[in-house]
C-alpha positions in Angstrom: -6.5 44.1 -7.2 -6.4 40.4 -6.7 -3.9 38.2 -9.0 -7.6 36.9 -10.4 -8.6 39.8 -11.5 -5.3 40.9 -13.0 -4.7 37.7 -14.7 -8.0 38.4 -16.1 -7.0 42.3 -17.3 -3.8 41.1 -18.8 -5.7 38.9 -20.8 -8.0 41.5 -22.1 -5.2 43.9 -23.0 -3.3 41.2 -24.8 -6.7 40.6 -26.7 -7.2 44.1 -27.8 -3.4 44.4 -28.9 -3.8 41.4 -30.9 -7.4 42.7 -32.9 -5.6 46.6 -33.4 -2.5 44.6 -34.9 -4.9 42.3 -37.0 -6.4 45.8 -38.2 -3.0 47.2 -38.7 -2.2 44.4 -41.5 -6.3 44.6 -43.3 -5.5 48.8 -43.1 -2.2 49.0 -44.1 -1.3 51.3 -41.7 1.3 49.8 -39.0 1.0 50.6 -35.1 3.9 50.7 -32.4 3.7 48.3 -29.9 6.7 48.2 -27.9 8.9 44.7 -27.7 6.3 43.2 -24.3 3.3 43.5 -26.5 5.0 42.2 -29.5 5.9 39.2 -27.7 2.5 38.6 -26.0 0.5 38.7 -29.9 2.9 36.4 -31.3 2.1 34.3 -28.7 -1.4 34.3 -29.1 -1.4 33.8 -32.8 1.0 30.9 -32.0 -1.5 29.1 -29.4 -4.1 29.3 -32.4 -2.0 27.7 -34.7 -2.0 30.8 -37.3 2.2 31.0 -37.6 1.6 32.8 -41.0 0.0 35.9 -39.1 2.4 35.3 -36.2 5.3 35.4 -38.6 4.1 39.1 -40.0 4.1 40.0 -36.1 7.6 39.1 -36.3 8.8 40.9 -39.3 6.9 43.8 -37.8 7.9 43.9 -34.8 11.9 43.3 -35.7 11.3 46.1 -37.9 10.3 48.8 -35.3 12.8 47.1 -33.0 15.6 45.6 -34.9 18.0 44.6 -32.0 15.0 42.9 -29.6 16.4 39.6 -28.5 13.2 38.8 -27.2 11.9 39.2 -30.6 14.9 37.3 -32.3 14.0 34.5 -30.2 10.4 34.8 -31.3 11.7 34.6 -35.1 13.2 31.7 -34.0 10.4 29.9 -32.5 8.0 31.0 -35.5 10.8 29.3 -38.0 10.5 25.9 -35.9 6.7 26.3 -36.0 6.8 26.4 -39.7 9.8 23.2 -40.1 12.1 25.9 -40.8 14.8 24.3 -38.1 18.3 25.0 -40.0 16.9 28.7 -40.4 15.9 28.9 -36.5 19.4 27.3 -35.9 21.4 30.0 -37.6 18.9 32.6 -36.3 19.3 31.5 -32.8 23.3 31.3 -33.0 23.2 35.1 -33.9 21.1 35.5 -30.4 23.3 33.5 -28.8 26.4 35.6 -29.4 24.8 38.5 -28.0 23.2 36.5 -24.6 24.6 33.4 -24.2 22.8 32.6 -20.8 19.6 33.5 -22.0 17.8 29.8 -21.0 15.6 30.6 -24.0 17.8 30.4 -26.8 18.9 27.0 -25.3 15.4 25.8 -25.2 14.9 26.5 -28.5 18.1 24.8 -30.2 17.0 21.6 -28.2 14.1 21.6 -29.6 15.2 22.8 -33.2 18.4 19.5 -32.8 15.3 17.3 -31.5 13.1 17.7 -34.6 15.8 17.1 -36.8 16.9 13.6 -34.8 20.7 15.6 -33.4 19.9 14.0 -29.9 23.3 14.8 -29.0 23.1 18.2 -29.7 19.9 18.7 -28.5 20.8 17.3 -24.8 23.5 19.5 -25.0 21.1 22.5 -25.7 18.8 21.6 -23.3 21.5 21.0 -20.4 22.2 24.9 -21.0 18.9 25.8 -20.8 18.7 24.0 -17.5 22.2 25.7 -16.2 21.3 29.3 -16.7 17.1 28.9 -16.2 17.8 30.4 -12.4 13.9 31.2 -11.4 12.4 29.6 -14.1 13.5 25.5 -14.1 10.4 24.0 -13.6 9.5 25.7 -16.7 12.3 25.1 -18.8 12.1 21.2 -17.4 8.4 21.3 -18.5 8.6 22.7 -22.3 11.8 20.0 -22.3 9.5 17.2 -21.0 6.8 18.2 -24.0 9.4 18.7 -26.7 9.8 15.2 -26.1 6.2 14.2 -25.7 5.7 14.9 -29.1 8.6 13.0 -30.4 6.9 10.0 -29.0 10.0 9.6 -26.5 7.7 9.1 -23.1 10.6 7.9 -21.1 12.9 11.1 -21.7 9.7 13.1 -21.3 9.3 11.6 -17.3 12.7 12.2 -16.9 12.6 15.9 -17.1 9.4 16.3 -16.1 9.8 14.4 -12.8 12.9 17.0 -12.2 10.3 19.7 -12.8 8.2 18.5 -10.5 10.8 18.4 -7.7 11.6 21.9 -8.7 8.4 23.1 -8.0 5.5 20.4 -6.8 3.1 23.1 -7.5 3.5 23.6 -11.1 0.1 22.1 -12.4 1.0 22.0 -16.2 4.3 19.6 -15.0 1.7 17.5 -12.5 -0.9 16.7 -15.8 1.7 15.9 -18.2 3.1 13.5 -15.7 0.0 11.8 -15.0 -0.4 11.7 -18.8 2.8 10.4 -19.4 2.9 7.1 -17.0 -0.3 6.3 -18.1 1.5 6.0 -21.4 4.0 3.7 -20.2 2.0 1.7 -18.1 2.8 2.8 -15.0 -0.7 3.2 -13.4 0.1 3.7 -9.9 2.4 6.5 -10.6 -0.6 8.1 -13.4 -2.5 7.5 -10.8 -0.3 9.6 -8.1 -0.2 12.6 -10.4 -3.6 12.8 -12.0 -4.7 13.0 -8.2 -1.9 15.8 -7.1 -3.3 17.7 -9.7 -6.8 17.5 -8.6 -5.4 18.7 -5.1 -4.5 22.1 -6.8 -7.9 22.2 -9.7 -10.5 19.5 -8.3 -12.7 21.1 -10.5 -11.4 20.2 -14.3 -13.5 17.5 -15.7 -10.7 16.3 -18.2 -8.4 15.3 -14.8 -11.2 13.2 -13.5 -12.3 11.4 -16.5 -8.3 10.5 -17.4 -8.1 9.5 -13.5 -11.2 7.5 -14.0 -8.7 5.6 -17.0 -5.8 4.9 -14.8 -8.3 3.0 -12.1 -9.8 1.4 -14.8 -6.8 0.1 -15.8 -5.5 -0.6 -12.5 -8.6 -2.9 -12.0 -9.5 -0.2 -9.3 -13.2 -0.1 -11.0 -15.0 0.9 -7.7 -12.5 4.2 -7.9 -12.6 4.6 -11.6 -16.6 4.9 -11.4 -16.1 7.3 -9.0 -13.6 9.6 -11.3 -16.4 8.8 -14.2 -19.2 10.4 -12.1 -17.1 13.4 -10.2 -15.9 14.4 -14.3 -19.5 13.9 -15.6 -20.8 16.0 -12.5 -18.6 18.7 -13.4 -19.3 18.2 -17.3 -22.4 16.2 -18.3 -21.7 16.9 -21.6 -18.4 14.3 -21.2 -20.4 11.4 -22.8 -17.0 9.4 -23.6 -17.0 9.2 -19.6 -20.5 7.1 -19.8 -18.9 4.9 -22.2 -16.3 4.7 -19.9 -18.7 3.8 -17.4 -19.7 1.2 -19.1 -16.6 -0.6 -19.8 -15.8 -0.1 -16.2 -18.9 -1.7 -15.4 -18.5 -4.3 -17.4 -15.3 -5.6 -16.7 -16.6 -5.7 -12.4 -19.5 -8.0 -14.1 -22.0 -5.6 -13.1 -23.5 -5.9 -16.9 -26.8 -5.0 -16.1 -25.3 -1.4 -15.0 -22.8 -1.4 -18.2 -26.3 -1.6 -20.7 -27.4 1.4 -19.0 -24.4 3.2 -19.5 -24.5 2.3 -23.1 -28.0 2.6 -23.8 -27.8 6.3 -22.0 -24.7 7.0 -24.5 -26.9 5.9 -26.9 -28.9 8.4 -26.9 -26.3 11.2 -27.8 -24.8 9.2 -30.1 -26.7 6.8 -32.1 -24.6 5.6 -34.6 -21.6 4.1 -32.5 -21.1 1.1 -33.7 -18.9 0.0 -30.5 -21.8 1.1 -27.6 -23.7 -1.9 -30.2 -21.1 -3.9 -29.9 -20.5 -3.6 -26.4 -23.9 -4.3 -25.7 -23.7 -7.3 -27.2 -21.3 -8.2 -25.3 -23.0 -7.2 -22.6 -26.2 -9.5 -23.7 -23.9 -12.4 -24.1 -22.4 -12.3 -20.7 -26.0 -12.4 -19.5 -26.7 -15.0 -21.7 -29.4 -13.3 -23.5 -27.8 -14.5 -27.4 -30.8 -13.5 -29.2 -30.9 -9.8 -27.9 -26.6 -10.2 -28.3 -27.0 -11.0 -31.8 -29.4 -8.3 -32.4 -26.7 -5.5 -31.2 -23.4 -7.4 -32.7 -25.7 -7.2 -36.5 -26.6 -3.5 -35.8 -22.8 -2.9 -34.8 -21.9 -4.0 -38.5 -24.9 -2.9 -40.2 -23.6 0.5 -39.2 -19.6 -0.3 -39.5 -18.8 -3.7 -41.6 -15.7 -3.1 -40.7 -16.1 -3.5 -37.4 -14.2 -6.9 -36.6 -15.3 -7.6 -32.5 -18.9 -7.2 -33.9 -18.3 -10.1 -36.4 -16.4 -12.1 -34.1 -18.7 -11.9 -31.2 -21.6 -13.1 -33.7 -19.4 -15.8 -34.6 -19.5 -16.7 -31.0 -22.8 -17.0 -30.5 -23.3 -19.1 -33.8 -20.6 -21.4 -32.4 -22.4 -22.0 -28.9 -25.3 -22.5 -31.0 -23.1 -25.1 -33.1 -24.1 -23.0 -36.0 -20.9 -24.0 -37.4 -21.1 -22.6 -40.9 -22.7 -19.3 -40.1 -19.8 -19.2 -37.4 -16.9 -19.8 -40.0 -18.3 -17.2 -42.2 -18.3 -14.4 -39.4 -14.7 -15.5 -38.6 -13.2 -15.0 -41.7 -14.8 -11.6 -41.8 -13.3 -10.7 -38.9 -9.9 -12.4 -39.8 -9.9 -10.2 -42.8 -10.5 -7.0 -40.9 -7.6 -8.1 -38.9 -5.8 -10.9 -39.1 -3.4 -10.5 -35.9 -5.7 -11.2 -33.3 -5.0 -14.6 -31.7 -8.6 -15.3 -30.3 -10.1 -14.9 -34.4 -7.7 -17.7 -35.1 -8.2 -19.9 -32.0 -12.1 -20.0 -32.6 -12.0 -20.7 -35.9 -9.5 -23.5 -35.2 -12.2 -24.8 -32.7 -15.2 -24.7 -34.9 -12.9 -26.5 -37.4 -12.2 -29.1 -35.2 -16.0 -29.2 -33.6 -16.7 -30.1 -37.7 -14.1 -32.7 -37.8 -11.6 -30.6 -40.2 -8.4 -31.2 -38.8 -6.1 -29.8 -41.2 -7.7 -26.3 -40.9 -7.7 -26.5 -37.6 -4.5 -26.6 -36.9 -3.9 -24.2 -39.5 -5.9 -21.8 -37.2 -4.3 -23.1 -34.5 -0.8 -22.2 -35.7 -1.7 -18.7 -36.4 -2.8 -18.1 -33.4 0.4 -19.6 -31.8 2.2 -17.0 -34.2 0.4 -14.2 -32.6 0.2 -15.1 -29.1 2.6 -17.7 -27.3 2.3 -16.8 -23.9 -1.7 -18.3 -24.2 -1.2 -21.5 -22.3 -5.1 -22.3 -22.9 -3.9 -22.5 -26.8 -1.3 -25.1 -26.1 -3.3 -27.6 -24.3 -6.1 -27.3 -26.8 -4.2 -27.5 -29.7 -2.1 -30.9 -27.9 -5.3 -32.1 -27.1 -7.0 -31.9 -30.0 -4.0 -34.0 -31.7 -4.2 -36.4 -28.7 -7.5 -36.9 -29.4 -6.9 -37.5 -32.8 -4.1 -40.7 -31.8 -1.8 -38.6 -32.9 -0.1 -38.8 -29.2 4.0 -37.8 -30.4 2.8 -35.0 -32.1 0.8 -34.0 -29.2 4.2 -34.5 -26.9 5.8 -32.3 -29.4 3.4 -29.3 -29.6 3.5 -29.5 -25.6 7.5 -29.3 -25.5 7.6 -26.6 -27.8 4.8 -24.9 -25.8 6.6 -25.7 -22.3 10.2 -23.9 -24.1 8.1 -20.8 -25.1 6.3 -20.9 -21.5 9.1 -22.1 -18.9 7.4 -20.8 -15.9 4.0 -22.2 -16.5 2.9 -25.0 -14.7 0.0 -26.2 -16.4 1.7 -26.9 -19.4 4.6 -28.9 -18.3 1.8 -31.0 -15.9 0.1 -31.8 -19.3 3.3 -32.8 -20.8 3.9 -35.1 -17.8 0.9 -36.7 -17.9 1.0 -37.8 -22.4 4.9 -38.5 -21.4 3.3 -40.9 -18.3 0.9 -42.3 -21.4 3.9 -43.1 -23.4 5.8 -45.1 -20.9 9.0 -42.4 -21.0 8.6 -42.0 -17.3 12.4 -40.5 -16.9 11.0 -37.1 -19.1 8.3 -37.1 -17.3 9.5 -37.0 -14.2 11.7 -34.2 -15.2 8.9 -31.9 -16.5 6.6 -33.2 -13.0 9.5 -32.2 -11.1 10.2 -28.5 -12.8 5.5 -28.3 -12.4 5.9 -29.1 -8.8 8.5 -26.4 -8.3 6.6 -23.9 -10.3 3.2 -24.6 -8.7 2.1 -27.5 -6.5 -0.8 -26.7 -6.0 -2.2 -27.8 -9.4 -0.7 -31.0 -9.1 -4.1 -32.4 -9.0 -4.3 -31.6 -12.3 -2.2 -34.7 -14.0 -4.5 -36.8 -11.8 -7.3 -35.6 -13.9 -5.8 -35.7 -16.8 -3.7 -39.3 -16.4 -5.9 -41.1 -14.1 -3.3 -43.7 -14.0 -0.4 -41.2 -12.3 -2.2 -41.5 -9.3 -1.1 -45.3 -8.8 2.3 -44.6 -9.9 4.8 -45.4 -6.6 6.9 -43.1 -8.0 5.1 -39.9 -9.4 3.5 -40.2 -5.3 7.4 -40.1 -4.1 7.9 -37.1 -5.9 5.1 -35.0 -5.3 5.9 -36.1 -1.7 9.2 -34.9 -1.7 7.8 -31.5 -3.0 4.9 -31.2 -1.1 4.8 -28.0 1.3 3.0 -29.4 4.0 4.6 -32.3 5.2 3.8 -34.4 8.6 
């Protein structure tokens, strides 16, 4: 008989134990199942989430066979399952004096110290579970890795899990939860590594393909990640979310003629997704098609007002039309939804400042700052905009501060040279050209454009000479 086939048969037995137990409690009349079988149905019931009915198989079973470990343990683990952690504790320290090297009774206290926040006690636990697991690390090392999975702890999770993957590079639950874990982190190429080792051993599960498809995605690897959309979607058409996926892929490769298809096909199965609208939107404003955009961002919020990126990519076709008002109205709806997105706050600071409000602009402009002061783009507007407005020191000001928060970006600190150049304080300026020019010569062009009058300075050519890569 081939492992298939017995794998198979096991199942079936464990099945028909389970339905003559579940008749045993509706007729009253208990049958003997000896401790294997016991062990195997409150499994079961555990895997479908019915601990009540798993923790009658326990009192059952301990009843027919009071001094089963196995069945201790399985109190144990149906106590965790229902919160009860000091209970399992005391339960499993009575197990413990009887088999102390039983990897199991480790496990469990780990887990049972985890849930109640006792790392210390828990990595003690589980460091005995790993000392006396003999045959059976990799799986000890894998229900370790997801005891900390759902604690949120990612980076512990790898930890063990990686060491369960040395122990055996076979083990496919160990190879998934990897993959799913460093795509967690960020770690793409490594998601990347494992979602494919585990498609060495199962190329055939749908789910590895379309999270693979993710990783590339997010890897900017888009030709790939289409290629794990369409390998999932052949083995499950019924995977919509990967034609969605499709479409975002798509559309960040700027094929958006291909990302419409993929929504509109997605669409179909799902008509009432206010994000596919959205997205096509999107889509239809890349193309530069505004009327059909604004069709799709006004269906995305008919269907979901609270659908802020629908309201704010309406507000950006109102402000390319210089439909300033209706713009400002669509902003604030979108700033309400959610107020901690820096691009809500730098448009609305813009279409302030397009209708000469200069207050609320930089208002808008400061919020966004809050939010997000890494965007260099935000800084130079914001100084220019008060340039522009004579108000040249507070400009210098706005691009200091900017050039503290941003020290290794050149743009800025070229920006700052050139209002510093404007100001006649030519020994700052040549301090911040000086730090530009190490940062990134090649944009030195930029103060040129931006202080025509630089380019005749003796001195600001000296330097840049000095710095300049290529020299005869």
């Amino acid at each position: 008989m081939s492992e298939e086939a017995r794998d198979y048969l096991d199942e079936e037995e464990v099945f028909d134990a389970l339905n003559r137990f579940k008749y045993s409690l509706i007729s009253g009349q208990k049958q003997y199942f000896d401790i294997a079988v016991f062990e195997d149905i409150i499994n079961q019931l555990l895997e479908e989430g019915d601990i009540e009915t798993s923790e009658l198989a326990v009192l059952q079973g301990l009843q027919i066979h009071p001094y089963a470990i196995p069945l201790h343990i399985k109190k144990a683990q149906v106590l965790i399952n229902k919160g009860n952690t000091a209970e399992a504790l005391i339960s499993l320290s009575y197990t413990e004096q009887i088999e102390s090297t039983n990897p199991d009774i480790h496990l469990l206290k780990g887990t049972a110290y985890s849930i109640e926040g006792d790392d210390k006690n828990a990595i003690k636990a589980f460091g005995l579970a790993i000392k006396y697991a003999g045959g059976e690390l990799d799986e000890i090392l894998y229900h370790i890795g997801t005891v900390y999975i759902q604690a949120g702890n990612f980076k512990l999770a790898a930890i063990f899990l990686e060491k369960g993957y040395k122990a055996n590079p076979e083990n496919e639950e160990i190879i998934y939860e990897l993959g799913f874990i460093f795509d967690q982190l960020g770690l793409k190429a490594k998601s990347i590594f494992y979602y494919n080792r585990y498609l060495d051993i199962d190329p055939f599960n749908s789910t590895a393909w379309y999270n693979l498809g993710i990783s590339y995605n997010k890897s900017d690897e888009y030709e790939e990640a289409i290629k794990a959309y369409d390998f999932a979607l052949a083995l499950n058409p019924g995977l919509h979310q990967a034609v969605f996926n499709k479409g975002n892929t798509y559309a960040n490769m700027g094929k958006f003629a291909e990302a419409i298809d993929c929504y509109n096909e997605y669409i179909e199965g799902d008509p009432n997704n206010d994000e596919a609208y959205c997205y096509l939107g999107e889509c239809y404003f890349n193309l530069e098609n505004k009327k059909v955009a604004l069709k799709y961002y006004r269906k995305a919020t008919k269907i979901n007002h609270k659908n802020d990126n629908a309201w704010f990519g309406a507000a950006l076709i109102m402000l390319t039309e210089k439909r300033y008002r209706e713009s400002i109205v669509y902003l604030k709806k979108a700033i309400k939804l959610d107020d901690m997105v820096s691009d809500y706050w730098f448009s609305l600071g813009k279409v302030y400042a397009e209708t000469s409000k200069l207050e609320k602009a930089i208002d808008s402009l400061e919020n966004a700052l809050v939010i997000e002061p890494g965007n260099t783009e935000m800084w130079i507007y914001y100084a220019e905009l008060l340039h522009n407005s004579d108000k040249h020191n507070d400009a210098i000001n706005i691009l200091k501060k900017g050039s503290v928060l941003n020290n290794d970006n050149a743009d800025i600190k070229y920006w700052l040279t050139a209002y510093l150049l404007e100001d006649n304080n030519e020994k700052e300026a040549f301090n911040h050209l000086e730090k530009a020019l190490i940062l990134d010569f090649s944009r030195h062009d930029n103060l040129f454009e931006i202080c025509p009058k630089a380019a005749e300075n003796d001195s600001v050519r000296k330097l840049i000479g000095e710095y300049n890569p290529i020299k005869s």
